[in-house]
mmCIF file as gemmi writes it, N, C-alpha and C atoms, coordinates in Angstrom:
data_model
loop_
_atom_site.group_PDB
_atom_site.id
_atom_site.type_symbol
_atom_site.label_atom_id
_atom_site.label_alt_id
_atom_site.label_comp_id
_atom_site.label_asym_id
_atom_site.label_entity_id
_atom_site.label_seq_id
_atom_site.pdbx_PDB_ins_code
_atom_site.Cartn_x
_atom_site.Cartn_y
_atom_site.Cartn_z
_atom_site.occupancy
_atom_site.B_iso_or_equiv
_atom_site.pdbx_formal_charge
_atom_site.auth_seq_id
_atom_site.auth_asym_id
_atom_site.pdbx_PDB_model_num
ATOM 1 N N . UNK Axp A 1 ? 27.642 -16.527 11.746 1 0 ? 1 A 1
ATOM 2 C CA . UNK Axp A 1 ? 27.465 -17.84 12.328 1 0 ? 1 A 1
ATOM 3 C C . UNK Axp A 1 ? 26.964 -18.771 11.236 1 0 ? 1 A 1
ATOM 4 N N . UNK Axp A 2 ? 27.712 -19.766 11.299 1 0 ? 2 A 1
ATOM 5 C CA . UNK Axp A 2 ? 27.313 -20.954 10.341 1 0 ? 2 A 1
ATOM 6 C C . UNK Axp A 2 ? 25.9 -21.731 10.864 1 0 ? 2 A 1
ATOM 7 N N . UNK Axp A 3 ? 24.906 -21.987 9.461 1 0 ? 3 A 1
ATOM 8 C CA . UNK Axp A 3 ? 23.976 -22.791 9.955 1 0 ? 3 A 1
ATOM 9 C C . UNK Axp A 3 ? 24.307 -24.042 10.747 1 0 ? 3 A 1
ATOM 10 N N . UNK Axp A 4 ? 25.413 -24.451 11.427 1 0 ? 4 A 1
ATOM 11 C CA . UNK Axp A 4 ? 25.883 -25.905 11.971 1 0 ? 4 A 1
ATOM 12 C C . UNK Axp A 4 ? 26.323 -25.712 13.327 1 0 ? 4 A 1
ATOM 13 N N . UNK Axp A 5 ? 26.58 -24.079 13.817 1 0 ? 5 A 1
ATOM 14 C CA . UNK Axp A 5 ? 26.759 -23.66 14.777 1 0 ? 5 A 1
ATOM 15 C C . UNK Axp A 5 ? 25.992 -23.626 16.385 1 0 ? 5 A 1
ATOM 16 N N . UNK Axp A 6 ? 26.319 -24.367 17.206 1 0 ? 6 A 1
ATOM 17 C CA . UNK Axp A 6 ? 25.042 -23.764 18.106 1 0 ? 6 A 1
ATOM 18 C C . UNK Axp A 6 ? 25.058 -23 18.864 1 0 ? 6 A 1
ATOM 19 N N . UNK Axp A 7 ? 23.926 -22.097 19.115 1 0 ? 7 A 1
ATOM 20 C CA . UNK Axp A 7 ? 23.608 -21.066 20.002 1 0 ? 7 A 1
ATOM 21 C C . UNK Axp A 7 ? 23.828 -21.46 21.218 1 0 ? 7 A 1
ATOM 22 N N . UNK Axp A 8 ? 24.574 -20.185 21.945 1 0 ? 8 A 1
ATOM 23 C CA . UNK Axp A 8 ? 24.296 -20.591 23.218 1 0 ? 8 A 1
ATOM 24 C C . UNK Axp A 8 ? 23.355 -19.828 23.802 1 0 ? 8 A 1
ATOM 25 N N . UNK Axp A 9 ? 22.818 -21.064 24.936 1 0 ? 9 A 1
ATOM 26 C CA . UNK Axp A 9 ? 20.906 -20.511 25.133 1 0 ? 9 A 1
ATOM 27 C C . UNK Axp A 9 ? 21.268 -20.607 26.826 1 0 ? 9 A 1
ATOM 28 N N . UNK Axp A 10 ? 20.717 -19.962 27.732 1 0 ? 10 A 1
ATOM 29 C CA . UNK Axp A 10 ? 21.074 -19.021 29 1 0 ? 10 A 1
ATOM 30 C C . UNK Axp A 10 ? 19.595 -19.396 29.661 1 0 ? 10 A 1
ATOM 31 N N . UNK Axp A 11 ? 19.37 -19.499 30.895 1 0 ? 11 A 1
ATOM 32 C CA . UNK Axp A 11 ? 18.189 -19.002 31.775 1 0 ? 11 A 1
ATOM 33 C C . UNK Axp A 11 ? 18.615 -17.61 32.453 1 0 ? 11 A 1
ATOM 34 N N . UNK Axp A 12 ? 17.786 -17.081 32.709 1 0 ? 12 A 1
ATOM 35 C CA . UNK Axp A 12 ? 17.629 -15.83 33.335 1 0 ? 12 A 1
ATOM 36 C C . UNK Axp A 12 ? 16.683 -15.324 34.4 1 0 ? 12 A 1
ATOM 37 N N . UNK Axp A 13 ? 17.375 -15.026 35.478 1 0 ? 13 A 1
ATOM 38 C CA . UNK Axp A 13 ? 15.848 -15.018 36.479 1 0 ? 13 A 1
ATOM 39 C C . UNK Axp A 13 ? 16.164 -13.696 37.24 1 0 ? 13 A 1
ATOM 40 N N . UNK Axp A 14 ? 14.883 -12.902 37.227 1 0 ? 14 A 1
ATOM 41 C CA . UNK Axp A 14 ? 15.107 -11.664 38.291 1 0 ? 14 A 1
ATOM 42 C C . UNK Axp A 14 ? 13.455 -11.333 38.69 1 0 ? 14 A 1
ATOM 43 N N . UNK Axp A 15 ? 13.52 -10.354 39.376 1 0 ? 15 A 1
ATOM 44 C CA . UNK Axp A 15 ? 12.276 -10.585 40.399 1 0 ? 15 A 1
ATOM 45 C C . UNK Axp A 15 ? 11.813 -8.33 40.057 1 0 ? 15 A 1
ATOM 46 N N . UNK Axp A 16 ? 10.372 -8.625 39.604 1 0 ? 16 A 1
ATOM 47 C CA . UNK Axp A 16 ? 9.682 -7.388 39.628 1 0 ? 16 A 1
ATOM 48 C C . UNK Axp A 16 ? 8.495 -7.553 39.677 1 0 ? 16 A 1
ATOM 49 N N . UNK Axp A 17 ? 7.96 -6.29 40.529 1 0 ? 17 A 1
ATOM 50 C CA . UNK Axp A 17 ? 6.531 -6.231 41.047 1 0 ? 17 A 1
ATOM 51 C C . UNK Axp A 17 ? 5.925 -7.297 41.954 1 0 ? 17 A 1
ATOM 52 N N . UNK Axp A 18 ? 7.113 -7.9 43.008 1 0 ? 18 A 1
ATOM 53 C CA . UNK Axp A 18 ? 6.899 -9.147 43.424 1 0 ? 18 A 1
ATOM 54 C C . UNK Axp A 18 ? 6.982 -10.82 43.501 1 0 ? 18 A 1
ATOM 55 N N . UNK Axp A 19 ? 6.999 -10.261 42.332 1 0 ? 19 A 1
ATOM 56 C CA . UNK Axp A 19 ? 6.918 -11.654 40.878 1 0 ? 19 A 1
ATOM 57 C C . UNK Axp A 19 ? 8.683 -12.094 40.424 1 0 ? 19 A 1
ATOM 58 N N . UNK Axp A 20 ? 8.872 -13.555 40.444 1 0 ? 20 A 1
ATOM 59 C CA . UNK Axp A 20 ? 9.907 -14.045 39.644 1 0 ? 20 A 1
ATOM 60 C C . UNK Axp A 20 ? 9.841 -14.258 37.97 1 0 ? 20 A 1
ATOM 61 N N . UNK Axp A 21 ? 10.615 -13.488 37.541 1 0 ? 21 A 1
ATOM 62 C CA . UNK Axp A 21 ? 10.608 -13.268 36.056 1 0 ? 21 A 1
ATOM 63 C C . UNK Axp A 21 ? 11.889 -14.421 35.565 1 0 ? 21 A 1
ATOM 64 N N . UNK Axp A 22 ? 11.437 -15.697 34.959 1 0 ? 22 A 1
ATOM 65 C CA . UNK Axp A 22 ? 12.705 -16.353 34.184 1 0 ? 22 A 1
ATOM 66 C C . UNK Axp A 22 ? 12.421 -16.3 32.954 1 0 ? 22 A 1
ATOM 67 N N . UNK Axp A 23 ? 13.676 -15.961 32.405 1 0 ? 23 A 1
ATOM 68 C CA . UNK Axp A 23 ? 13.279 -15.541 30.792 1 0 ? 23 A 1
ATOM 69 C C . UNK Axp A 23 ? 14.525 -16.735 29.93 1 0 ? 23 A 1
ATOM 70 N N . UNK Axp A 24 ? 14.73 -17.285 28.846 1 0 ? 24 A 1
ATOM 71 C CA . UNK Axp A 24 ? 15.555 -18 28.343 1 0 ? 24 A 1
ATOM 72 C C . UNK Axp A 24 ? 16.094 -17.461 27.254 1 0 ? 24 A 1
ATOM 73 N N . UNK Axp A 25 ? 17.549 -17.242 27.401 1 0 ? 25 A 1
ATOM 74 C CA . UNK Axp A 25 ? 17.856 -15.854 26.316 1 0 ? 25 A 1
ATOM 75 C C . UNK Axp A 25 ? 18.975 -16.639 25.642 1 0 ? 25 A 1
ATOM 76 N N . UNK Axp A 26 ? 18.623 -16.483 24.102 1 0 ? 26 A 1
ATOM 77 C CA . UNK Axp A 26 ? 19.806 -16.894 22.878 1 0 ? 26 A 1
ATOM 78 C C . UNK Axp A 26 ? 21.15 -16.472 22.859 1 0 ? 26 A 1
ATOM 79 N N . UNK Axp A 27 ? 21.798 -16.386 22.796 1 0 ? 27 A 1
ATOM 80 C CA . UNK Axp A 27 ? 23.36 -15.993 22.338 1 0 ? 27 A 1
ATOM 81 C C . UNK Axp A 27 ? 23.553 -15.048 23.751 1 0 ? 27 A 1
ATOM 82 N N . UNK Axp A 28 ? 23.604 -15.082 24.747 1 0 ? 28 A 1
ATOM 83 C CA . UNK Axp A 28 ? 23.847 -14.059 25.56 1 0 ? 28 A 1
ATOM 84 C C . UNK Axp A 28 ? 24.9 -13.131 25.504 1 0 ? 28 A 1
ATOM 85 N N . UNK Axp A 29 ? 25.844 -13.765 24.829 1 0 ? 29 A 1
ATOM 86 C CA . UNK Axp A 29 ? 27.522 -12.909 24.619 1 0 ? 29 A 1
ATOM 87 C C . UNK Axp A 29 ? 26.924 -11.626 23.939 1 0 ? 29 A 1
ATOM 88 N N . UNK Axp A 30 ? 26.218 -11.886 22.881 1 0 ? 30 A 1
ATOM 89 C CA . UNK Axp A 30 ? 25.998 -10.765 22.053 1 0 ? 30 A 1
ATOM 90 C C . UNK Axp A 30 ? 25.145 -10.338 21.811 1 0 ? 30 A 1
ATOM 91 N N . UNK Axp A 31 ? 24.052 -10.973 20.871 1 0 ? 31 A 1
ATOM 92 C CA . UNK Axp A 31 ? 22.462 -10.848 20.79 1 0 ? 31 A 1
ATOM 93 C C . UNK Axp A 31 ? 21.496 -10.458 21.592 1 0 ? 31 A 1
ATOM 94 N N . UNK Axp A 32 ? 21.61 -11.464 22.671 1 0 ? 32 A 1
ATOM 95 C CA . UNK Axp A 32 ? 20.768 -11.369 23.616 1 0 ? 32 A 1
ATOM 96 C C . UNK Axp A 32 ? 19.213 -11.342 23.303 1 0 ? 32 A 1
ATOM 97 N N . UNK Axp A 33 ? 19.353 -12.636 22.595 1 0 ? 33 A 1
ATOM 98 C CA . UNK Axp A 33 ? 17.716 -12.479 22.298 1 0 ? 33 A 1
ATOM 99 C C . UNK Axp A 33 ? 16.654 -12.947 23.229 1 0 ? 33 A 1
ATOM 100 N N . UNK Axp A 34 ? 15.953 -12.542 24.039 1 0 ? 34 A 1
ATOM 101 C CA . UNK Axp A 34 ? 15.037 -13.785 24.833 1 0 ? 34 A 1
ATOM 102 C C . UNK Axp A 34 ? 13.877 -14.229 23.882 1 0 ? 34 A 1
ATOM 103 N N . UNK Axp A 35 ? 13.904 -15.709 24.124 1 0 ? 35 A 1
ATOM 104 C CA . UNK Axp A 35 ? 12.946 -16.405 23.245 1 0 ? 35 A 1
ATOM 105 C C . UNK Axp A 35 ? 11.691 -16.459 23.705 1 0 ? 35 A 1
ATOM 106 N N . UNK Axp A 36 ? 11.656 -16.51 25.661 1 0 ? 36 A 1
ATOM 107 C CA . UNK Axp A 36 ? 10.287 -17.035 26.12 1 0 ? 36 A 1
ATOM 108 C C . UNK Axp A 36 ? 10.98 -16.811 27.127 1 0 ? 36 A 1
ATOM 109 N N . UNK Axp A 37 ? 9.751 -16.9 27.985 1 0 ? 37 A 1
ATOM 110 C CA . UNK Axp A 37 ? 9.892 -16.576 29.899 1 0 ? 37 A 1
ATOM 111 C C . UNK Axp A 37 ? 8.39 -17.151 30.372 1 0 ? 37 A 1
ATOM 112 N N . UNK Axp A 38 ? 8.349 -16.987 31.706 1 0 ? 38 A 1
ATOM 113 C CA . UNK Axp A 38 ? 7.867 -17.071 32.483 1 0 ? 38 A 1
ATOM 114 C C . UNK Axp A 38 ? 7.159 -16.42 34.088 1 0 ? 38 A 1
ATOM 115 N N . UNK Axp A 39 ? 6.646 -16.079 34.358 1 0 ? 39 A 1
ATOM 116 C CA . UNK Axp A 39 ? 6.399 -15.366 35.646 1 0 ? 39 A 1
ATOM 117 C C . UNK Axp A 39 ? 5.508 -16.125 36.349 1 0 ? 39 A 1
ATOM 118 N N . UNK Axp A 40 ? 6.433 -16.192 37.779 1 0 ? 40 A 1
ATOM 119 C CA . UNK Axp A 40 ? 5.507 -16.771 38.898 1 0 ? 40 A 1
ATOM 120 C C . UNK Axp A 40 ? 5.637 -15.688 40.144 1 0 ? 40 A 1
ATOM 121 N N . UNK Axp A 41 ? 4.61 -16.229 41.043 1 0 ? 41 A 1
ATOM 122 C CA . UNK Axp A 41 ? 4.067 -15.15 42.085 1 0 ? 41 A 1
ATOM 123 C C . UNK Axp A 41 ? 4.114 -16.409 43.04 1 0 ? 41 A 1
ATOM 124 N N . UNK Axp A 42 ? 4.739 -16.136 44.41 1 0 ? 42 A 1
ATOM 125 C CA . UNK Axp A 42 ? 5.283 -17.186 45.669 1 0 ? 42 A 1
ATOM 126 C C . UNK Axp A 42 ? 4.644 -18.553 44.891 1 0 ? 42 A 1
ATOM 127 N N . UNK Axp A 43 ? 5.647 -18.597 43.928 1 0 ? 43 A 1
ATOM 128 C CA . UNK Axp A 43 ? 5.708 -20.302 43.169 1 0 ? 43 A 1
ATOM 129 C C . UNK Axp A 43 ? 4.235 -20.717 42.583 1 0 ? 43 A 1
ATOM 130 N N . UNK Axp A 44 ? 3.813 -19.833 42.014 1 0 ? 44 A 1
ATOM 131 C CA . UNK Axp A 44 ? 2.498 -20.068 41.222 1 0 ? 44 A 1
ATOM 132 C C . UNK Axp A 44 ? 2.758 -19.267 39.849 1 0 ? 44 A 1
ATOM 133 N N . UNK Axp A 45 ? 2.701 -19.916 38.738 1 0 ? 45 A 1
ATOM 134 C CA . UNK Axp A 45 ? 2.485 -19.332 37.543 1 0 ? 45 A 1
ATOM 135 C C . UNK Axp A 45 ? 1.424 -18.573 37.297 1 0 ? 45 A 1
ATOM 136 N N . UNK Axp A 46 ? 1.966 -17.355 36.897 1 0 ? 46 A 1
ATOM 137 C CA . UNK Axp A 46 ? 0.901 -16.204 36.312 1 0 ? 46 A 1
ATOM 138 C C . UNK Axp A 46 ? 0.518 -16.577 34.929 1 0 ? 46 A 1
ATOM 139 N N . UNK Axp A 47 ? 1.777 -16.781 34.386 1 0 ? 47 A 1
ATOM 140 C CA . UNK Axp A 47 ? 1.608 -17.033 32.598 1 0 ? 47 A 1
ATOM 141 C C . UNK Axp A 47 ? 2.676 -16.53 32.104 1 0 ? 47 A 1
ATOM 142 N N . UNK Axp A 48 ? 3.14 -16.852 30.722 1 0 ? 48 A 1
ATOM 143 C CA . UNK Axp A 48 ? 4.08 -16.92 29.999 1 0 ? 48 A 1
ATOM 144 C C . UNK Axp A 48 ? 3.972 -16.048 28.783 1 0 ? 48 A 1
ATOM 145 N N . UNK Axp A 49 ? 5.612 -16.119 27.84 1 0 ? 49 A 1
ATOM 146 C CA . UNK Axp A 49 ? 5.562 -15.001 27.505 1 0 ? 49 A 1
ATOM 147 C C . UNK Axp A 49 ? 6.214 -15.535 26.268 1 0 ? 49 A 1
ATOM 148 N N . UNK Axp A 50 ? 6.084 -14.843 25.089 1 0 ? 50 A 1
ATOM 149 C CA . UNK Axp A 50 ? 6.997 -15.599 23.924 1 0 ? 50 A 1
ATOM 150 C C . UNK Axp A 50 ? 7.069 -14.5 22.775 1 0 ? 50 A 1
ATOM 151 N N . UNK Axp A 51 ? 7.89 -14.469 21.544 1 0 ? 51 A 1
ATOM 152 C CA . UNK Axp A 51 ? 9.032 -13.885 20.884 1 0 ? 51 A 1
ATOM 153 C C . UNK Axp A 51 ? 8.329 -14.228 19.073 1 0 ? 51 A 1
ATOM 154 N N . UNK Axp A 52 ? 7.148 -13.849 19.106 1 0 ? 52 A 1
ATOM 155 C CA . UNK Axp A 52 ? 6.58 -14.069 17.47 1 0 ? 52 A 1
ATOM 156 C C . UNK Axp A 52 ? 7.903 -13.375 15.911 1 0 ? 52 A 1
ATOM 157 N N . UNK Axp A 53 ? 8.741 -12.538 16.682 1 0 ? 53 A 1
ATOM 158 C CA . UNK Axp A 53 ? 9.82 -12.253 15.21 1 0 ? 53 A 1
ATOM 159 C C . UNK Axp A 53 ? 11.05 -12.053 16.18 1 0 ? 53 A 1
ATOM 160 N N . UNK Axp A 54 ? 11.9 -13.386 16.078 1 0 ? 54 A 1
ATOM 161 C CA . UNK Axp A 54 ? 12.644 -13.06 16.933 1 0 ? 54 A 1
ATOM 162 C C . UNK Axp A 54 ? 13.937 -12.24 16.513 1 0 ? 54 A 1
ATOM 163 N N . UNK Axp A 55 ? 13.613 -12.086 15.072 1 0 ? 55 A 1
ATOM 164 C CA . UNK Axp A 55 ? 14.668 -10.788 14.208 1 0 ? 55 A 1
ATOM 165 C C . UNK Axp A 55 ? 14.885 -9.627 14.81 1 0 ? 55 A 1
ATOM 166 N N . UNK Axp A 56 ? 13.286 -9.282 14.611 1 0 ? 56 A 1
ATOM 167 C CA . UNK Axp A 56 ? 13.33 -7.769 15.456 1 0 ? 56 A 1
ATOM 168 C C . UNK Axp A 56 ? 13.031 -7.883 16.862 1 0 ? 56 A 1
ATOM 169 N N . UNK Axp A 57 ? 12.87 -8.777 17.132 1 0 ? 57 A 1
ATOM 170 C CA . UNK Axp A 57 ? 12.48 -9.088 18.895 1 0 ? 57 A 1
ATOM 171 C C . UNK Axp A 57 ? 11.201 -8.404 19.063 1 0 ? 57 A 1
ATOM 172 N N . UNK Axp A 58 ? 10.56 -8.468 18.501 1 0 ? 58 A 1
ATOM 173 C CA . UNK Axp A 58 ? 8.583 -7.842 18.809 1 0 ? 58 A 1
ATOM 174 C C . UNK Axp A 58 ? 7.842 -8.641 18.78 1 0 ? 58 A 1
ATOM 175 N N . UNK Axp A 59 ? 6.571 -8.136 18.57 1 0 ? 59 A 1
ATOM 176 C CA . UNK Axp A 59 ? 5.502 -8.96 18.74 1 0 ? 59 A 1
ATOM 177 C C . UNK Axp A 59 ? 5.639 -10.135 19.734 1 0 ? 59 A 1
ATOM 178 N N . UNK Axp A 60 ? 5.195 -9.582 20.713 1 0 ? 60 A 1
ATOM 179 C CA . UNK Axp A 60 ? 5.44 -10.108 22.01 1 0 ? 60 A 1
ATOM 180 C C . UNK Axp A 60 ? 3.819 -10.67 22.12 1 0 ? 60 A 1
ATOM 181 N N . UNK Axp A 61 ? 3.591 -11.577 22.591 1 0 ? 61 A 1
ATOM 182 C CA . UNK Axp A 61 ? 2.548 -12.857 22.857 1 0 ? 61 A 1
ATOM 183 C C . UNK Axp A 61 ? 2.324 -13.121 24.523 1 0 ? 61 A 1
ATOM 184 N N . UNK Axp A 62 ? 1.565 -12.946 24.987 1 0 ? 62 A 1
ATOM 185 C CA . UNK Axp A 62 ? 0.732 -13.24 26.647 1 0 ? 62 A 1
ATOM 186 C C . UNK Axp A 62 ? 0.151 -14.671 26.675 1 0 ? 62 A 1
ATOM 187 N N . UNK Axp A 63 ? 0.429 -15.19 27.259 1 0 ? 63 A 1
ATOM 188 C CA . UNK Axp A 63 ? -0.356 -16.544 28.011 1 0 ? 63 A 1
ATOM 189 C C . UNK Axp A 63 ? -0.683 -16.563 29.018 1 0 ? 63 A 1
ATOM 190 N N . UNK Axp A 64 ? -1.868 -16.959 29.163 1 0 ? 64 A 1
ATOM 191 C CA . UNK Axp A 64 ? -1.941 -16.712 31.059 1 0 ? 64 A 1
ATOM 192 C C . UNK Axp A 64 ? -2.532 -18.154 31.124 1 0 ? 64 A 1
ATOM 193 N N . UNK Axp A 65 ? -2.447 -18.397 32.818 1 0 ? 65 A 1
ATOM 194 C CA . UNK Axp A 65 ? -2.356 -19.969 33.125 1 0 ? 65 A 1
ATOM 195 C C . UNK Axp A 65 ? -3.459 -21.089 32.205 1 0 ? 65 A 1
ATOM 196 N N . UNK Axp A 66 ? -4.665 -20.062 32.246 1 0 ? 66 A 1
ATOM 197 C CA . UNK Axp A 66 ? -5.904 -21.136 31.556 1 0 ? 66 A 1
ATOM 198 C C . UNK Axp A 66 ? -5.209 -21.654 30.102 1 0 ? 66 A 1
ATOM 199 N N . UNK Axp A 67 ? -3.782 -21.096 29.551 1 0 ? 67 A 1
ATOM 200 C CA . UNK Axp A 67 ? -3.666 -21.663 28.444 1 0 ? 67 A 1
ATOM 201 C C . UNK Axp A 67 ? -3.961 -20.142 27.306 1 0 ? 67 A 1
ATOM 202 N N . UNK Axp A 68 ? -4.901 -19.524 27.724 1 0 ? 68 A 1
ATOM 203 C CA . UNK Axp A 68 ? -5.545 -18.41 26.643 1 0 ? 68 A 1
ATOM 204 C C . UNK Axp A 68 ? -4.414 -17.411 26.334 1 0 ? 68 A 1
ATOM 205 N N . UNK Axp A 69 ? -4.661 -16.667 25.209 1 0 ? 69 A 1
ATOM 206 C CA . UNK Axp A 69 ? -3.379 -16.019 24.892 1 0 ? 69 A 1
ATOM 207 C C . UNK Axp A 69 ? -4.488 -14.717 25.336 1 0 ? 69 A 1
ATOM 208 N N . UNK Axp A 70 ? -3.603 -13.497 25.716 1 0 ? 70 A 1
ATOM 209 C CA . UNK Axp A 70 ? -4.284 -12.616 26.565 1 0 ? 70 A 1
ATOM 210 C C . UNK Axp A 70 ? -4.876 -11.448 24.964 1 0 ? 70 A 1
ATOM 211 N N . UNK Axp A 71 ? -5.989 -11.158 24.961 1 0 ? 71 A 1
ATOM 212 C CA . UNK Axp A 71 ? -6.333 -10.559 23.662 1 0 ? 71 A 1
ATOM 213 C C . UNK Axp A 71 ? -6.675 -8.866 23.888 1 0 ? 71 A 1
ATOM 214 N N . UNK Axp A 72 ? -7.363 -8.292 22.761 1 0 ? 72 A 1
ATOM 215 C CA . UNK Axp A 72 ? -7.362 -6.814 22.936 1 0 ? 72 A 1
ATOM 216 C C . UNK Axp A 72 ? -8.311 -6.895 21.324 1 0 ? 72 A 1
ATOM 217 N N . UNK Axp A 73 ? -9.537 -6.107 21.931 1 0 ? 73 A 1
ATOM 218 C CA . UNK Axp A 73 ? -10.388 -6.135 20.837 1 0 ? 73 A 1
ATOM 219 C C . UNK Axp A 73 ? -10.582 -7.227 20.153 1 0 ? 73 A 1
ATOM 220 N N . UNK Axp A 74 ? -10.617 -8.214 20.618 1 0 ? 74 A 1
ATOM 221 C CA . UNK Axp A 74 ? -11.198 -9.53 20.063 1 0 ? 74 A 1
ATOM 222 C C . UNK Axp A 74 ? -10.002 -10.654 18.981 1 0 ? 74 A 1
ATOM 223 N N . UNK Axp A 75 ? -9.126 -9.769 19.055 1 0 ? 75 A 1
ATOM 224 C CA . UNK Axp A 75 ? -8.066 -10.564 18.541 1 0 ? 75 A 1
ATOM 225 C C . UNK Axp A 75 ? -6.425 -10.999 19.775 1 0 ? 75 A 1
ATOM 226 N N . UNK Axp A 76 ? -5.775 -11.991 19.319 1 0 ? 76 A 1
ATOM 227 C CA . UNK Axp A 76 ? -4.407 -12.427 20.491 1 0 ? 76 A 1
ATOM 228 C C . UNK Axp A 76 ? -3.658 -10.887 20.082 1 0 ? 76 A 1
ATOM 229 N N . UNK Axp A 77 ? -3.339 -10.077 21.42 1 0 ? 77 A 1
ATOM 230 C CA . UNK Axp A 77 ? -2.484 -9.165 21.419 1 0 ? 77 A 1
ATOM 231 C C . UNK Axp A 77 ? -1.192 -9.492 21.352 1 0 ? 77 A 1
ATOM 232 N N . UNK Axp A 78 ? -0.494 -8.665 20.521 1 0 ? 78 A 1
ATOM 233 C CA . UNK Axp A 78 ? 1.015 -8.599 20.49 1 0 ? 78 A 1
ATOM 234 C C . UNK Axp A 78 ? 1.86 -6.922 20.655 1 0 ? 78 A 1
ATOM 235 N N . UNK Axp A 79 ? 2.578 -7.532 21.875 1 0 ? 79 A 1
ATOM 236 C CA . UNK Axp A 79 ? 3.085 -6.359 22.481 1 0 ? 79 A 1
ATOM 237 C C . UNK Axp A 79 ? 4.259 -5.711 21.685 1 0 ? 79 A 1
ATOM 238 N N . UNK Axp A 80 ? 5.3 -4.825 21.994 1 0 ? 80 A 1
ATOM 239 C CA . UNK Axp A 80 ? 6.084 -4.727 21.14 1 0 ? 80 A 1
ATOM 240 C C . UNK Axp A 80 ? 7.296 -4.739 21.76 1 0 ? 80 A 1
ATOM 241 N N . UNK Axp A 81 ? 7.501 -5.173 23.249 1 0 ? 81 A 1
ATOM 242 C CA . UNK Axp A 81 ? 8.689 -5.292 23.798 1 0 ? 81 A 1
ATOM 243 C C . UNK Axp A 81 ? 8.26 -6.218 24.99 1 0 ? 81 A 1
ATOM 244 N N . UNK Axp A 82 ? 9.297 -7.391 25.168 1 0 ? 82 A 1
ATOM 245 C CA . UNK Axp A 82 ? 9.558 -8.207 26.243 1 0 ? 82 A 1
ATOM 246 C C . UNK Axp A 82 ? 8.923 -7.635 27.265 1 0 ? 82 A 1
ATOM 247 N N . UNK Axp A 83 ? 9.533 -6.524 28.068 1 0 ? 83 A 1
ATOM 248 C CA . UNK Axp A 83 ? 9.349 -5.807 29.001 1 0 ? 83 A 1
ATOM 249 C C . UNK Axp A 83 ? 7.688 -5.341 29.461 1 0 ? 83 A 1
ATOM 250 N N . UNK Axp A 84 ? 6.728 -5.316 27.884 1 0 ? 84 A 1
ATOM 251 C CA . UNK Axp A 84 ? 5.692 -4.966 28.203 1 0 ? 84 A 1
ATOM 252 C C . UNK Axp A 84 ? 5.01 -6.172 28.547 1 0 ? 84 A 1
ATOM 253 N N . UNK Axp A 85 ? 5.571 -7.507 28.347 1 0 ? 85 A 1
ATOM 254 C CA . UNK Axp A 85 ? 4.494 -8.345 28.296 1 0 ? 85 A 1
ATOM 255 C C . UNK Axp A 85 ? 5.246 -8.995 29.767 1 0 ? 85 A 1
ATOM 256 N N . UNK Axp A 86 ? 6.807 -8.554 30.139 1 0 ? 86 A 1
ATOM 257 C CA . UNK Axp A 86 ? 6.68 -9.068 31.69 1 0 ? 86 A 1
ATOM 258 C C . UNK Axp A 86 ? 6.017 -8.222 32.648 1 0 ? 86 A 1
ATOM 259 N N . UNK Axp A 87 ? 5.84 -6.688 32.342 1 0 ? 87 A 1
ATOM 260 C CA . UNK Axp A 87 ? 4.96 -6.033 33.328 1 0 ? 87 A 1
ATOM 261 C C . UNK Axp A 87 ? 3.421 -6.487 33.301 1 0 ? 87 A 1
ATOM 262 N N . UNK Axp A 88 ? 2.605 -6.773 31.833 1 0 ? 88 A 1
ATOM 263 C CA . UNK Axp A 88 ? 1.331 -7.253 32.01 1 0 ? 88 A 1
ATOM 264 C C . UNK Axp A 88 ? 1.22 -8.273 32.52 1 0 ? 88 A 1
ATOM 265 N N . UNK Axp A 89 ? 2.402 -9.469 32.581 1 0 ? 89 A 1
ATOM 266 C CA . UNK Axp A 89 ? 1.923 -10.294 33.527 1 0 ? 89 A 1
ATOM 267 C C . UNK Axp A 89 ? 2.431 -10.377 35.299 1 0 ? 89 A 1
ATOM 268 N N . UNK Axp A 90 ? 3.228 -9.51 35.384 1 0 ? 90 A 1
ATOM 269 C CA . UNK Axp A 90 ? 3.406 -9.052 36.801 1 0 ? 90 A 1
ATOM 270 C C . UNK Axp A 90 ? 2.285 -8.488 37.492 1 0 ? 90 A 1
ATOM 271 N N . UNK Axp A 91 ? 1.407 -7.207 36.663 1 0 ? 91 A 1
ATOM 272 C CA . UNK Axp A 91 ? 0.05 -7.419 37.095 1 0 ? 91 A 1
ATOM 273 C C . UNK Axp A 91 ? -0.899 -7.893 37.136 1 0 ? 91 A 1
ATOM 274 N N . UNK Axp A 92 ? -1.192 -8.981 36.873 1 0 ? 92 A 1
ATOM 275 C CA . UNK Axp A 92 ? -1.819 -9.751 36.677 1 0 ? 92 A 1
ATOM 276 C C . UNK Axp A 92 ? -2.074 -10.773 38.165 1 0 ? 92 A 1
ATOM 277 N N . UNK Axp A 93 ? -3.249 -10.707 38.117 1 0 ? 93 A 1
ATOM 278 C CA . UNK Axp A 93 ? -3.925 -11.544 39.5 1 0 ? 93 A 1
ATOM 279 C C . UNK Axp A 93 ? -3.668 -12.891 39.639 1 0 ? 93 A 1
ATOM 280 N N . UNK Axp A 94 ? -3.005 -13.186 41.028 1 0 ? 94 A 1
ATOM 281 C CA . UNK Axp A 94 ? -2.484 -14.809 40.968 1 0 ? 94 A 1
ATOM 282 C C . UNK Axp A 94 ? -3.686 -15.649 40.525 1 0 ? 94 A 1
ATOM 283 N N . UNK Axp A 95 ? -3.742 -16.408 39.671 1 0 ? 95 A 1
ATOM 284 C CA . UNK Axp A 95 ? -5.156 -17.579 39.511 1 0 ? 95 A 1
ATOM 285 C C . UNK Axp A 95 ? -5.542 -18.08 40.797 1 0 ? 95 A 1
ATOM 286 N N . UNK Axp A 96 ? -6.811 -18.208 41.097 1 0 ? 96 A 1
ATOM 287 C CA . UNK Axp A 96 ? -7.767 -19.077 42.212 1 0 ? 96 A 1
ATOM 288 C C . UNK Axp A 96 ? -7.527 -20.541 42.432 1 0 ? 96 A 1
């Protein structure tokens, strides 16, 4: 693909643990990269989700509604697959 080329960029929505999962995925024909998503619970945002190397598709990033990125031992955790960071926020308690 030529740098002048554009991607084609997709929404994506499916539903686990209750929760609506929309995710926004790059090149869908082939790649299939998701860049970022979202999860809501009966139309309330849990928190969001995003794509720190989107080469290798890792380092996966948590947001939850206050804005905070979700951490682990005192530093922002990074997951290592999409999937882990839509299940941590599927469990995750609707905000008050």
């Amino acid at each position: 693909m030529s740098p002048h080329e554009a991607v084609e960029i997709v929404v994506r929505a499916f539903h686990a643990n209750g929760c609506e999962v929309t995710s926004v995925v790059a090149d869908p024909a082939d790649a299939q990269q998701v860049l970022y998503g979202t999860v809501t619970r009966d139309g309330v945002l849990i928190g969001s989700y995003y794509c720190t190397d989107r080469a290798r598709q890792s380092g996966w990033r948590v947001v939850i509604t206050n804005g905070e990125h979700v951490a682990s031992h005192g530093h922002t955790a990074e997951l290592d697959h999409a999937g882990d960071a839509i299940h941590l926020l599927t469990l995750t308690p609707s905000p008050q």
